[in-house]
C-alpha positions, 0 to 999 in steps of 0.5 A: 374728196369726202365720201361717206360709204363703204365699199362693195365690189359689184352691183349685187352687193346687199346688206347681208353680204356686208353682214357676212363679212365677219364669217367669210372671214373665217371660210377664207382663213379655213381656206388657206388652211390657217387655224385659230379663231379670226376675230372681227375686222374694223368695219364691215366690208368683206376681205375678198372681193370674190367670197365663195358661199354654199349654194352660190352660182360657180364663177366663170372658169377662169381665163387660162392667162390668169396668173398672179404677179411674180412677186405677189407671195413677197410683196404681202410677206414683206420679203420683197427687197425694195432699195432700203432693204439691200444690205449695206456693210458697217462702214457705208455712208448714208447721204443727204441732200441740201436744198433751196429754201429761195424760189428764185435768186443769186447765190451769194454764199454757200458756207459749208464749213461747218457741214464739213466739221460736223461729227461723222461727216465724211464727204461734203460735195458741190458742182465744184466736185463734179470732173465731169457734166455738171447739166444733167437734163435729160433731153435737153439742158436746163438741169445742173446737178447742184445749183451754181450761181442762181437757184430756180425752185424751193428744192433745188440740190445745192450741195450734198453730205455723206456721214456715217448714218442717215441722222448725222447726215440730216442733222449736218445738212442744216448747219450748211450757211446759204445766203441767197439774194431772193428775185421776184419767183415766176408762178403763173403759167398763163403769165409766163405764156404771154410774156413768151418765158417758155422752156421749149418752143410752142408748137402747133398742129392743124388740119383744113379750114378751122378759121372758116370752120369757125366763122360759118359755124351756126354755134359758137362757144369759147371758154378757159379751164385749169387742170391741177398737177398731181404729186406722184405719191409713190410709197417707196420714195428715192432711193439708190445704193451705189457699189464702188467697183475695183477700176473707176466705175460703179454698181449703182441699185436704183428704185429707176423707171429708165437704168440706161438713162442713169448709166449714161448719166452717171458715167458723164458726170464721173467722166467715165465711159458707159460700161464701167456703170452698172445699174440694176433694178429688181422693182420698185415700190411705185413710180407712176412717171416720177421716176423716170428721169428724176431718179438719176440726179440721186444716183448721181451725186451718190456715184460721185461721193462713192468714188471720191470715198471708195465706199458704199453710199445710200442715199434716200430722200426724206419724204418732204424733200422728196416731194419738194425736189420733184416734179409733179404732173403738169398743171395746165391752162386750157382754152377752147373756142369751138364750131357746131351745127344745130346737132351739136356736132363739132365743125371747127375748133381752136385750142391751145394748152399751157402747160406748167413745165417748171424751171427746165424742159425735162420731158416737157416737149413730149408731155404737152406734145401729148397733150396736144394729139389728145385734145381730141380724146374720142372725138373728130373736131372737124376743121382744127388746130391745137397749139401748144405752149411750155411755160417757164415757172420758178418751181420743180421742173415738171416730168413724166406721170401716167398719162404723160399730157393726155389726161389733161389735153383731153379735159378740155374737149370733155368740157366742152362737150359737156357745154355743148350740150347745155347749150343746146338743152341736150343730154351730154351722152348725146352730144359726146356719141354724135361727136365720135370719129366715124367714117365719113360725114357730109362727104367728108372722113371723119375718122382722121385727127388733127395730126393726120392719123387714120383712127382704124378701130373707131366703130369699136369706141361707139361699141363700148359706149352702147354697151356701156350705156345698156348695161349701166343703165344709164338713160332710166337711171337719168330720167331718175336723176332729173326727178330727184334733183327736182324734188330735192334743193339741196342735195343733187345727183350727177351722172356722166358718162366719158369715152377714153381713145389713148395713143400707145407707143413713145412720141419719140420715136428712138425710144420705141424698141427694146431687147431681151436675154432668155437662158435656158439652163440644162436642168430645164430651167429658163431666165428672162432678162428684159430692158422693162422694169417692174414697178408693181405694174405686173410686168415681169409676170406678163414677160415671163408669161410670154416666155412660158408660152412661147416654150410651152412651158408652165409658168414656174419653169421661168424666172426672171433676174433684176433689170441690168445695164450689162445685160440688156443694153440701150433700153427705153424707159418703162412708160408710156403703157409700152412695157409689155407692147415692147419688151414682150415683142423682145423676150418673145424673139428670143424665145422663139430662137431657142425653139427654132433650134431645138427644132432643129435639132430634134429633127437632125438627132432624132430623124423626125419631122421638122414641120409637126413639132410643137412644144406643149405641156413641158415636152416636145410633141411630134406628128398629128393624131395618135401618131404622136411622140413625145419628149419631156422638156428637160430631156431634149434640153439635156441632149441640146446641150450635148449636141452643142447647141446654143441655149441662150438667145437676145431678143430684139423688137422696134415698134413698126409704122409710126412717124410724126414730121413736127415741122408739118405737125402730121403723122402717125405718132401711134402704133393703135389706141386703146379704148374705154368709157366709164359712168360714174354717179354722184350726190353733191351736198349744195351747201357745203360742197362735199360730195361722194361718188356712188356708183362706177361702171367701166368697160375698158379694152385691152384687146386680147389680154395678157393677163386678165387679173393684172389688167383689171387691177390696173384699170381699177388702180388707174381709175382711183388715182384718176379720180385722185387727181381730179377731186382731191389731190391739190398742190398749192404753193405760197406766193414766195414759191414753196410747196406747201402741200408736201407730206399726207397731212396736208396733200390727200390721196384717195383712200379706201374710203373714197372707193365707190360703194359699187365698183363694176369693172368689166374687161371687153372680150373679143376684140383683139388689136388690129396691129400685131402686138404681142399676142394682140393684146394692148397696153394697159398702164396709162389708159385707164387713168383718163376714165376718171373723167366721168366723176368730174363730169358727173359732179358737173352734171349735179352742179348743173341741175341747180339752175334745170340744165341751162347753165354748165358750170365753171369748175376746174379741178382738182374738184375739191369740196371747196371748189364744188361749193364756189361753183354751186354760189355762182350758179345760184347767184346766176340762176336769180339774176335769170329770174329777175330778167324774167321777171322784169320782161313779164313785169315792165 
């Protein structure tokens, strides 16, 4: 995407505070109590988002959950340790990777003689090596760890060298000698699809009469629409370090979204039982999905050459490779065929999704599952079925990516609103809040899904979007936008406004719980240790915020060690917007054991009464009013030790109520929803394609918050790399199945650039989550992502107004300048066959 503005937080932003920049600059380095003279920054924009000027109005107090993230101080010092940084002694090895260059084809040679000979080499290994599995997928198979005796992708692990640095191990890499005998790749999806070439079966979920629906329906439409993937793009790339330990395991340190994965994982392939693997994680630099089951084929090989050499092994994945030998997002095809009355609201619909899986299942069951139960986003389709199909392809085997499927299941009912309402001459907003659940229409519920479940906060979604409406001003900035575009040929202005609905909790359901280990030491001093990992999302700081509340304890009393297999055992991976929702639920049990028995305890030794206690303000208060007593924390913790009570506790939480039956496609898959809606503007240059997006307005639910600072910040990340996903970010393979978008020259990511000149981003207060989440918050990881939808629909507004509104235009995503102009040709070239039919009629 091309955007030529800069940014500025807020609606008010005015050419003087952009002007002032370079003096805010100075009143925040004085601040921070820095001296010397701050020179100019390139650019104009402030380097606060919220300056503090003389005579400025005070801002609102802060909320009282505000906290900054745990590792905020090393992350901007660079004393954050990620993988690469861990200290490694002399005489470790450094590991590399060799990939298929082929697609698709038989090995027929795999020469690594030469590998082996090469100076400093030490260890050279291929499936052959492997005592135990050599099928490393993680649900299902599909996954060798090396490839044997036919290559699936370019990338594809064939064989892996350690030697005693990162370059000798490069540069031995290429003297490898493999002869491939190429076959005919497999790219297309739709193809696959029809040719029944799935990884996993198709499935199919349905509710009522939707063949009738559709017969008897006033209105019909049908269309097809292609979703790109999207490269993970963390900044810390793969990474591991595995530690030999004294019997025949290992301590393997892993930039990993899912340690017992891992563990498990290791262990099979060495043949070794699960506790002689430890893995430990204390953050990563991004992982966004991509490392949730990917990460552990590097751990792995590196675990195997370890044990085989007895020393040290870092492995880390140059960029290229990185990117070549990874899954992305799931591209999909997407086709719809749906029923509404005159009111444009929806009375059947037909859809399936296609979703790209790539060579192997990985995760692509739950992530088109996904897709599927979101194909409604904020809607009730009436009378439906959705049906979803997993396609083989001849590239990296896709994975998980937040959002995991929903994103692209709710692009097509997005577009079809959107159609709908050109349909019919209606504004789009129109049609999107007739079509939201609601209790009842024409006798019959409409707050059900397609899957069966009851969607309880419904009234809430039509809440955000009035308000959303109101505040954005969204109908006097329309009524402006359609005067615009008609005085103005060539550029033209869009404007959109999407609802989000997101479901919060694992489809499968085994995965829905967690455990935790708090120690309080008898200095005062408390440890959480959770089965989550961090990886920039905050969620460390929220555990370590519930574990302060729950004790009463201000937040620098609790502290936080790196996520361990030995610690916390069995856990779930870090995704699906649960961390917090699960592992919060966990340390909050444990915490709550610690205080049970120190309440316990108090009212034994001191003889005082059990039922007015409570901790507060680091002590223990007894009573009520001015009949209070109080005992510092630190010393009850002293005189619980001494009376020899347990000051250490495990903590455990399942989430409660949710089941799907996938024979019968109903359930109730989701513990609650999150809710969301954005409004996005945009320019459109008509002759060349290039686009910017102007303004953005967002009022996001995250029921009461955990922390308000960290929550936003997720839902402006997500909403920039949504919109990454839909404009800019575009994988393209050549047609022998390489990859040829794989480093940042050629593959664009947003920058700061791209962010909208006018950025509101507003929490919604008051409205806890009606199911007992932790302190009836809700999840705030994948939510946000799907908000990006506006600026697509937005550009698809803008592009629409090229022939008054009749037409909605044809535009897959990503949305690319190029796509954008393709799309303004064809409404163009369809615009004058109209007038000439028309012409011809009044001219015979």
């Amino acid at each position: 995407m091309r955007t030529l503005t800069k940014r500025v937080f807020g609606s008010r932003a005015s050419a003087t505070d952009r002007n002032a920049a370079p003096d805010l600059a100075r009143e925040v380095e004085r601040e921070l109590g820095q001296t010397g003279e701050v020179g100019r920054l390139e650019g104009d924009e402030p380097i606060a988002r919220d300056p503090v000027r003389p005579g400025a109005p005070k801002a609102k107090a802060p909320n009282r959950h505000t906290r900054q993230h745990e590792s905020a101080i090393k992350h901007v010092t660079g004393r954050a340790e990620y993988i690469d940084d861990l200290p490694a002694p002399d005489d470790a090895l450094h590991a590399i990777v060799g990939l298929s260059p082929v697609a698709h084809g038989r090995l027929e040679r795999l020469d690594l003689e030469a590998v082996r000979r090469f100076p400093g080499v030490v260890d050279v290994i291929t499936a052959a090596d492997i005592p135990g599995h050599r099928d490393i997928g993680p649900v299902f198979p599909g996954d060798p760890m090396f490839a044997e005796a036919t290559v699936s992708y370019v990338g594809q692990p064939l064989f892996a060298v350690a030697a005693t640095s990162y370059q000798v191990a490069r540069r031995a890499a290429q003297a490898a000698v493999i002869e491939i005998d190429p076959l005919p790749p497999r790219l297309d999806p739709v193809a696959a699809a029809e040719a029944s070439e799935f990884v996993r079966p198709t499935h199919t979920q349905s509710r009522g009469d939707w063949s009738a629906a559709l017969a008897n329906a006033p209105h019909t439409l049908e269309a097809t629409q292609f979703v790109g993937g999207q490269e993970h793009f963390y900044l810390e790339g793969q990474a591991c370090l595995v530690v030999p330990s004294e019997d025949e395991g290992v301590t393997v340190y892993t930039s990993n979204q899912h340690p017992s994965e891992t563990q498990k994982l290791v262990a099979e392939v060495l043949s070794i039982p699960f506790h002689a693997v430890t893995v430990e994680n204390r953050r990563m630099g991004g992982g966004f999905g991509g490392k949730e089951t990917q990460a552990a084929p590097w751990a792995c090989m590196a675990a195997l050459i370890s044990r085989r050499t007895g020393r040290e092994v870092k492995l880390r994945l140059p960029r290229a490779d990185d990117t070549r030998a990874t899954g992305k997002r799931h591209p999909f095809s997407n086709r719809y065929r749906l029923g509404f009355d005159d009111e444009g609201i929806l009375l059947g619909a037909d859809i399936t999704v296609i979703g790209d899986c790539g060579h192997s299942p990985d995760l692509s069951e739950a992530v088109v599952d996904r897709a599927m139960f979101h194909a409604d986003n904020a809607y009730s389709l009436g009378d439906a079925r959705v049906v979803g199909h997993r396609a083989r392809t001849h590239t990296a085997s896709n994975t998980a990516f937040r959002g995991f499927g929903g994103p692209q299941g709710m692009m097509i009912i997005e577009r079809a609103m959107d159609d709908i309402a050109r349909h019919l001459g209606l504004d789009p907003l129109s049609v999107r809040k007739r079509n939201l659940y609601r209790s009842v229409q024409d006798g019959k519920p409409r707050n059900v899904t397609h899957y069966g479940q009851e969607v309880d906060q419904h009234p809430l979604m039509r809440e955000i979007l009035e308000r959303l409406e109101r505040s954005s001003d969204y109908w006097a900035r329309r009524e402006e936008i359609t005067a615009f575009n008609r005085r103005s040929p060539v550029i033209k202005r869009g404007l959109a406004l999407t609802p989000v609905k997101f479901g919060i909790s694992f489809t499968a359901q085994h995965l829905n719980q967690a455990g935790a280990l708090l120690h309080v030491y008898t200095d005062g001093s408390v440890m959480i240790n959770h089965g989550g990992t961090e990886m920039g999302q905050g969620l460390h700081t929220k555990v370590c915020q519930v574990v302060a509340r729950e004790l009463g304890l201000d937040l620098v009393t609790v502290r936080i060690s790196a996520t361990r297999t030995d610690k916390v055992p069995n856990t779930s991976p870090t995704a699906a917007s649960s961390g917090a929702d699960l592992n919060g639920m966990a340390a909050r049990d444990a915490a709550s054991q610690i205080r049970e028995r120190l309440y316990d305890f108090a009212a034994e030794h001191y003889q005082l009464d059990r039922g007015g206690m409570r901790l507060e303000g680091g002590e223990l208060v007894t009573g009520v009013g001015n009949v209070t007593r109080r005992m510092p924390w630190g010393e009850l913790i002293q005189a619980a030790y001494l009376g020899r009570v347990s000051l250490s506790a495990t903590g455990f939480y399942s989430t409660p109520l949710i089941h799907y039956d996938r024979d019968t496609g109903q359930g109730r898959p989701f513990y609650y929803f999150a809710f969301g809606a954005s409004v996005s503007e945009v320019r459109v240059d008509t002759l060349s394609g290039e686009y910017r997006v102007e303004r953005v307005d967002i009022l996001h639910d995250v029921g009461d918050s955990l922390n308000p600072a960290i929550d936003l910040g997720q839902v402006e990340g997500g909403f920039i790399q949504g919109m990454g996903w839909l404009t800019s970010e575009e994988l393209k393979w050549n047609d022998d199945g390489r990859l040829m978008t794989d480093g940042p020259a050629t593959y664009k990511i947003p920058t700061f650039g791209d962010l909208p000149p006018v950025f509101n981003v507003e929490l919604l207060e008051g409205h806890p989550n009606s199911q007992a989440s932790i302190y009836r918050s809700k999840a705030v990881g994948e939510p946000p992502f799907m908000l990006s939808m506006s600026v697509w629909s937005a550009l698809r507004d803008a592009l629409a107004s090229l022939v008054d509104y009749r037409i909605s235009p044809d535009l897959d995503t990503p949305a690319t300048p190029e796509r954008v102009l393709m799309a303004a040709e064809a409404l163009k070239h369809a615009g004058d066959e109209n007038a000439s039919a028309q012409q011809r009629d009044v001219h015979p």
